[in-house]
C-alpha positions as CSV (number, residue, x, y, z in Angstrom):
1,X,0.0,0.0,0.0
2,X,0.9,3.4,-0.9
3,X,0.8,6.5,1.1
4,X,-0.6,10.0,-0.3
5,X,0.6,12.9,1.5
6,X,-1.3,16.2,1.0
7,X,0.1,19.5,2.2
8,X,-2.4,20.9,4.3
9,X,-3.3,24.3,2.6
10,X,-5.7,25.8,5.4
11,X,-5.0,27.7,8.9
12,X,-2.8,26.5,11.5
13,X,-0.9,27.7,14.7
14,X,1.6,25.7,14.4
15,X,4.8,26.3,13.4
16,X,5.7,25.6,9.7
17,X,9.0,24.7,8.0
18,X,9.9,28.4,6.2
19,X,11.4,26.6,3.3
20,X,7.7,24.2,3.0
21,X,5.8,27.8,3.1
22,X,8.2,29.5,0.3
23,X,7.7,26.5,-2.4
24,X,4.2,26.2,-1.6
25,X,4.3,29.9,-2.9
26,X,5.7,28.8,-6.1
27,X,3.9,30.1,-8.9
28,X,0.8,31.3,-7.2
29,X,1.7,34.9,-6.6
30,X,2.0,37.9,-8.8
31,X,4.7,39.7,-6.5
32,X,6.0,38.5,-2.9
33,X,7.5,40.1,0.1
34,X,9.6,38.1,2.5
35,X,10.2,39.0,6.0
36,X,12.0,36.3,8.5
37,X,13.6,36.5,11.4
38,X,17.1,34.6,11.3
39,X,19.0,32.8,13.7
40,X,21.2,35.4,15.2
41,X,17.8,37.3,15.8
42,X,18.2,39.9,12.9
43,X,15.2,40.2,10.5
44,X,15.0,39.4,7.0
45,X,13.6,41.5,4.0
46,X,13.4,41.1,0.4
47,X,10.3,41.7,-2.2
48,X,9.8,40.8,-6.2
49,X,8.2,44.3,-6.4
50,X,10.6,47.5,-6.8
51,X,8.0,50.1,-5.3
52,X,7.8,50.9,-1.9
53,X,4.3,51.9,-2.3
54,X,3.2,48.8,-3.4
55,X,5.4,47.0,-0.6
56,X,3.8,49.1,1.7
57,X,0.5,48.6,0.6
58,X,0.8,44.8,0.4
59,X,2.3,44.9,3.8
60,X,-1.0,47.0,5.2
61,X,-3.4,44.6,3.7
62,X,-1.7,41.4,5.3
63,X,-1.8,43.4,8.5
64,X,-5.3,43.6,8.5
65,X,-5.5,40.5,7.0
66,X,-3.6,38.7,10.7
67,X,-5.8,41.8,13.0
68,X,-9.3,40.2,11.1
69,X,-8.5,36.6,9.4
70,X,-10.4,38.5,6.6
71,X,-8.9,38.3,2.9
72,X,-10.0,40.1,-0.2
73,X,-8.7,37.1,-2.6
């Protein structure tokens, strides 16, 4: 007998493996922001998009998005 194993796309609090979350974004997004927090405690940031204003924006709407567990997608 073979085993399926199916990522589990919905909710969680548990923690995730970071590297799991970035390839399940793989070809599903039109731009991306990435923030971590490494190892040493420092923070990570890097984007696809080149405008602030759209980093900003995207940034705003995920806030409200963790304050509401609302989406507009």
């Amino acid at each position: 007998m073979v085993d399926t194993i199916i990522p589990f796309s919905g909710m969680t609090t548990l923690d995730i493996d970071p590297d799991k979350v970035l390839e399940a974004a793989k070809g599903l997004t039109e731009r991306v922001i990435v923030i971590g927090k490494c190892e040493d405690g420092d923070y990570y940031f890097a984007s696809s998009s080149g405008s602030n204003a759209d980093n900003l924006w995207d940034t705003e709407q995920f806030k409200q998005f963790l304050l509401t567990g609302e989406t507009t997608c």
